[in-house]
N, C-alpha and C positions, 0 to 999 in steps of 0.2 A: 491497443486499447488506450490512446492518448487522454481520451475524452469521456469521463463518466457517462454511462448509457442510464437515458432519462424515461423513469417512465410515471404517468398519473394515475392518482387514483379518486373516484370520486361515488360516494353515497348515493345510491336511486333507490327510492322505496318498490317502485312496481313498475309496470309496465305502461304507463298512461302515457300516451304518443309524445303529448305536449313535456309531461315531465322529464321523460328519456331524450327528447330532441335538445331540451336544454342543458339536460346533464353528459352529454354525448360532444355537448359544442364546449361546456367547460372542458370536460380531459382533455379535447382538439386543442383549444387554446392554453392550457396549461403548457402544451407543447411546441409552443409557439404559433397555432394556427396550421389551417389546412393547408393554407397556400405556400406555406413555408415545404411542401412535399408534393404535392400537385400543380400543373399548371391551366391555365385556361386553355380550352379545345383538345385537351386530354380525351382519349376515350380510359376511364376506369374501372377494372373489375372489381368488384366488391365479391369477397370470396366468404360468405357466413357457413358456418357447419349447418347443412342440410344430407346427413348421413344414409337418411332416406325417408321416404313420407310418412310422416308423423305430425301430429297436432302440436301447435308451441306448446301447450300446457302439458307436454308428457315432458318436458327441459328436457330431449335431447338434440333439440336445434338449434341454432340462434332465434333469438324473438325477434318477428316480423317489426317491431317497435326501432327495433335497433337497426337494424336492414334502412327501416325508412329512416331514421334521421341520418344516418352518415350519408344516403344517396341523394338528399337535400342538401347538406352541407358541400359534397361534390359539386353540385349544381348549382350553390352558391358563388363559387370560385368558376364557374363557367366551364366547367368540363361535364362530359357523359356518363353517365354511371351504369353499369351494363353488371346486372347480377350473375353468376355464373357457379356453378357448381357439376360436377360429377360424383352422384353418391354409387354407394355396393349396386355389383349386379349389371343389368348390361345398360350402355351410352346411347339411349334412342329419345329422339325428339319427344313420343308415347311417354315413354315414362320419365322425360323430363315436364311434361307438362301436369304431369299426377303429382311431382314431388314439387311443383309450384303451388299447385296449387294449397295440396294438403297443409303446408307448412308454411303458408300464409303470404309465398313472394307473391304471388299474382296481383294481390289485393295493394300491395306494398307498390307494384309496377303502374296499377290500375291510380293510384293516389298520387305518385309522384313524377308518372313519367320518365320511369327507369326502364332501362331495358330488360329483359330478360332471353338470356342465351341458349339459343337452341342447336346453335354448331356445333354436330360431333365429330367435327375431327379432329385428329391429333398429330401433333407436331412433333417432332424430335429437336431436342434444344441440346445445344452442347453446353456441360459443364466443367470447363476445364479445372477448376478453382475443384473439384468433386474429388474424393479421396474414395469412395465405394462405387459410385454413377458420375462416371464422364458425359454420360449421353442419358437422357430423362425423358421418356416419354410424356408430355403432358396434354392437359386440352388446351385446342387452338386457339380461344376465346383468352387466356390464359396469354400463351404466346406472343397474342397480336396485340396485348393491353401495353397501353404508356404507361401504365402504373396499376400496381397491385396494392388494393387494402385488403389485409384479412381480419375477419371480421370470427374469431371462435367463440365456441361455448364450453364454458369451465363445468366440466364434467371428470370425472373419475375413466381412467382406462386399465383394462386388465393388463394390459402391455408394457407401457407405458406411465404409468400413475394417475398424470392428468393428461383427459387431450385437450389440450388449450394452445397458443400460436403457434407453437413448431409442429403440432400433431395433424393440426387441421390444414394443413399445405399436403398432406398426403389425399387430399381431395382432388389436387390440382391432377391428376395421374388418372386416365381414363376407363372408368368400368372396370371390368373384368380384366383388365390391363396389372391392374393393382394386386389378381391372381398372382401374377409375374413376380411378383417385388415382392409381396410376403413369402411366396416359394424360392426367392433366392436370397432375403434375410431372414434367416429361422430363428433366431432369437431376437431377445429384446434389445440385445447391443448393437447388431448389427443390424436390426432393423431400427435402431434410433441413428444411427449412423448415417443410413440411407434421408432420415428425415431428415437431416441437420445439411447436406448433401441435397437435398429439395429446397429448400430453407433458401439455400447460397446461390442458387439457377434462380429461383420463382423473384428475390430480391424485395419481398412486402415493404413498401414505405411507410407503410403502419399498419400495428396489428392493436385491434380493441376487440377486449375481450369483454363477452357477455357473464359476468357473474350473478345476475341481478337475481334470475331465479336459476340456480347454480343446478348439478346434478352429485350427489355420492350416492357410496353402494357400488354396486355393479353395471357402472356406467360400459361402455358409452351408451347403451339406449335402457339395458335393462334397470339400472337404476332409480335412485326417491329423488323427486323435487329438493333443493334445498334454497331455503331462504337465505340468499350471500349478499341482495342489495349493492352491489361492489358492481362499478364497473373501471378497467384497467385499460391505459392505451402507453402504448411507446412504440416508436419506428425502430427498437432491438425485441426482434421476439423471442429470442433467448432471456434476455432482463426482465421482460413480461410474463415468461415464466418462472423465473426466479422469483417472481412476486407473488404469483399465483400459490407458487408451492408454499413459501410463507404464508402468505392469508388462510389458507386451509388448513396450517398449523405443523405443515411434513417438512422437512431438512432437504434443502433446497437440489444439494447434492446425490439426493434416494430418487431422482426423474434420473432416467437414463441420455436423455436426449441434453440435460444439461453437463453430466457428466461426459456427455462425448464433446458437447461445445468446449468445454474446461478445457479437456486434453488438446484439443486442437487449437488451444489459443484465441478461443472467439470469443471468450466469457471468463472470467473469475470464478463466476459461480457466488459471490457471496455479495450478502445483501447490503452489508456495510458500503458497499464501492459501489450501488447503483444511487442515484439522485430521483428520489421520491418527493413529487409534488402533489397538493392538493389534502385528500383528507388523510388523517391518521393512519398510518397501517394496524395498530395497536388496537384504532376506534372499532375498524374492520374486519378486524381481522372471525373466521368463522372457531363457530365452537359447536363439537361433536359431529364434525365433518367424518363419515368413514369412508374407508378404504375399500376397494373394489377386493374381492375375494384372493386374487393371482396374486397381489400383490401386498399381503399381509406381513410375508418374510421380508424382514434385513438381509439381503444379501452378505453384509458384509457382517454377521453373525453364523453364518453357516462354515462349518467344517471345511477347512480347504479339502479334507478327502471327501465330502461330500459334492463336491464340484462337478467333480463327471457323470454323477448321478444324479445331479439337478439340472443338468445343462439337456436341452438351448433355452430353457425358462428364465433364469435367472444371467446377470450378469457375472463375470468373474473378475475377484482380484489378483493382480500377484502381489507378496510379498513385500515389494516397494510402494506398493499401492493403487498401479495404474490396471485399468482393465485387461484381465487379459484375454489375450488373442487364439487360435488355434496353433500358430509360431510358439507362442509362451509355454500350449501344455505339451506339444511335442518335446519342445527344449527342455524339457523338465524344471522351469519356470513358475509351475505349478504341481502341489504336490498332490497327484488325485489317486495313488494307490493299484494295488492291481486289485479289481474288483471283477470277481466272472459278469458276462454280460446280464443274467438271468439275475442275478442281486439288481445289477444297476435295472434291467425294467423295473424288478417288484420295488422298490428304493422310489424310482420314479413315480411309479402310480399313487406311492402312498404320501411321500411330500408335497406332489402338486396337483395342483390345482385342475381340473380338466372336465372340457364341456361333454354335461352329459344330455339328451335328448327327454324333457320331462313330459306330464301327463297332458299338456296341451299341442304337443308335436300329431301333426296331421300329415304327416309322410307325405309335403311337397316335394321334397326334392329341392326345394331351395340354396340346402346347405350344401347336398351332395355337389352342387352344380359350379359352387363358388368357394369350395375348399381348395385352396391350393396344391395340396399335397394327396388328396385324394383319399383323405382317412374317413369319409361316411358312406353308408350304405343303408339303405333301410331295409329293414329289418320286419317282415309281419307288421307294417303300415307305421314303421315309426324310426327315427333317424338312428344309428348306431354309430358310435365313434371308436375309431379302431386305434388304443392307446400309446403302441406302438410306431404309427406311422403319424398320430397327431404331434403337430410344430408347436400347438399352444399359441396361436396369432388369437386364436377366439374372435375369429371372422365369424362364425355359425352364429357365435351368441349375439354378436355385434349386428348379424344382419338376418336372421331369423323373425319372420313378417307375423309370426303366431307369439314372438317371444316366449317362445318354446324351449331354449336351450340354458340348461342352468348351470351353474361352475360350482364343482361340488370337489371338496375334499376328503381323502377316508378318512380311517378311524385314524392311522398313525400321526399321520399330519394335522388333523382334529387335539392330537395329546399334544402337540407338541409345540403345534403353532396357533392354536384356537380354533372356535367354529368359524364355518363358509361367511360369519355374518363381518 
């Protein structure tokens, strides 16, 4: 890291096309300008969080506002801007033209003459540079781009903290492919690992992030509106999160996906050594931003002997301080106790957090179908989650079309760590 990792920030009151296209070209050029990352006759993916079809005004997508000034700006510089996403659920041309529509690319394509991508296939890209994925299934549209802008939406994740630039590359990874990846990183370290490992393949030359009308709560979809007027851009989507995590006011280092950047040497992690241009972070910064329910605990407040009985939810430290690994608790590394397995379930259901099936669940089958791990079953017309075999990815709640799925904690975890709220 010879080079301070740059990123901007700049004030948009709402979403008025005219005002976001020229607040969108300042962060650009704060950063030296587009053309300083794109070239002419580029073809461009513009990759926004479109997680799955939903109306911009529920903020859990990026706004069609933003969508269209960066694929004008594109098109400024003389390259193709080719929209491209794969949300939850299966990779078909049908339901990529619903989540166009729904969430406003269409109208965004129809005004600007971008493209919108309908190729579902998928490419296997090698990542040698990959410490968890040597090998990354992604979409093809993805693959065959000259360049990659990501384009996310600063939302709250139960996973994760925020999904904002490194989260929203997990989009790049085809449908129900993404089954795959959360069934082989079961928690949130080693599924931030995986991200960070997408991150280093996909290679975004810029990620802008949408905070204008921001998401907390129990994002990613079920979440409140939030008024953040912020929008953040830098070609380090690591730094961009580090930003992000400050403006909402959380310790930059409680995102997992920056704590696994740190350890790997991609990132500091700390905000002093990033180079902030543009408006105040101070002026910006959000107040009474909350937290998604999973993620209300400090990890590095909980009992090391409570560690085997929070795990694969929470991250682990050892001792020295770095995460630890499975290697770490075997070695005895970490100090987690002999605990009968029957403690660590009851232990488990009652500190965390885990989705349950509420009164608006209409026993699609949606969940069951897209659970990784195979923990739902409905139950007399309504989805059941079986506590034991759930991983805690909170896919169900994340792609649940009734938003039906609520993340509840008991009574014990209620005293000790506060309400679900």
């Amino acid at each position: 890291m010879s080079e301070r990792p740059v990123v901007s920030l700049v004030r948009c009151a709402d979403y008025d096309p005219q005002r976001v296209e020229e607040s969108v070209r300042q962060a650009i050029d704060l950063l030296g300008g587009l053309g300083r990352y794109i070239q002419p006759g580029q073809r461009v993916a513009l990759k926004p969080n479109l997680v799955r079809a939903m109306a911009p005004e529920a903020a859990a997508t990026t706004h069609p506002s933003v969508v269209r000034a960066m694929a004008l700006l594109v098109q400024e510089v003389g390259a193709t801007p080719v929209i491209v996403e794969s949300p939850g659920g299966p990779f078909t041309p049908i339901l990529l033209r619903r989540l166009y529509e729904k969430t406003g690319m269409r109208q965004v394509a129809e005004e600007t003459g971008a493209e919108l991508n309908y190729d579902t296939g998928v490419t296997g890209m090698p990542n040698p540079e990959g410490r968890l994925l040597k090998r990354i299934d992604v979409i093809s549209a993805i693959a065959n781009a000259d360049a990659v802008i990501n384009l996310p939406k600063l939302k709250t994740h139960n996973l994760t903290r925020l999904s904002a630039a490194t989260k929203n590359l997990f989009g790049v990874i085809p449908g129900v492919t993404k089954i795959g990846y959360h069934s082989k990183l079961q928690n949130a370290l080693a599924f931030s690992q995986g991200l960070i490992d997408i991150v280093r393949c996909v290679r975004p030359v810029l990620s802008l992030t949408d905070g204008i009308v921001a998401m907390d709560g129990n994002g990613p979809t079920g979440g409140n509106p939030f008024a953040g007027r912020t929008l953040l851009a830098s070609p380090d989507a690591v730094a961009a999160d580090v930003v992000a995590m400050a403006l909402v006011g959380w310790e930059p280092l409680s995102m997992p996906t920056i704590q696994v950047a740190v350890e790997w040497g991609l990132s500091s992690g700390r905000l002093e050594e990033i180079d902030l241009r543009g408006a105040s972070l101070a002026d910006l910064r959000f107040h009474g931003f909350r937290p998604g329910s999973a993620t209300a605990v400090d990890p590095g407040l909980v009992p090391r002997r409570l560690v085997r009985l929070l795990q694969p939810t929470i991250a682990v430290r050892t001792p020295d301080g770095h995460s630890a690994t499975e290697d770490d608790i075997a070695a005895g590394a970490v100090d987690v106790g002999s605990v009968p397995l029957f403690i660590r379930r009851w232990a488990t259901r009652q500190l965390v957090v885990s989705p349950v099936a509420g009164p608006r669940c209409t026993g699609c089958r949606y969940c069951v179908e897209h659970c990784p791990v195979q923990a739902i079953t409905i139950v007399n017309g309504r989805a059941v989650m079986d506590p034991d075999r759930c991983i805690r990815c909170y896919c169900c709640h994340e792609l649940c079309p009734n938003l039906a799925v609520e993340l509840q904690r008991p009574w014990l975890g209620r005293l000790l760590f506060g309400s679900n709220a």
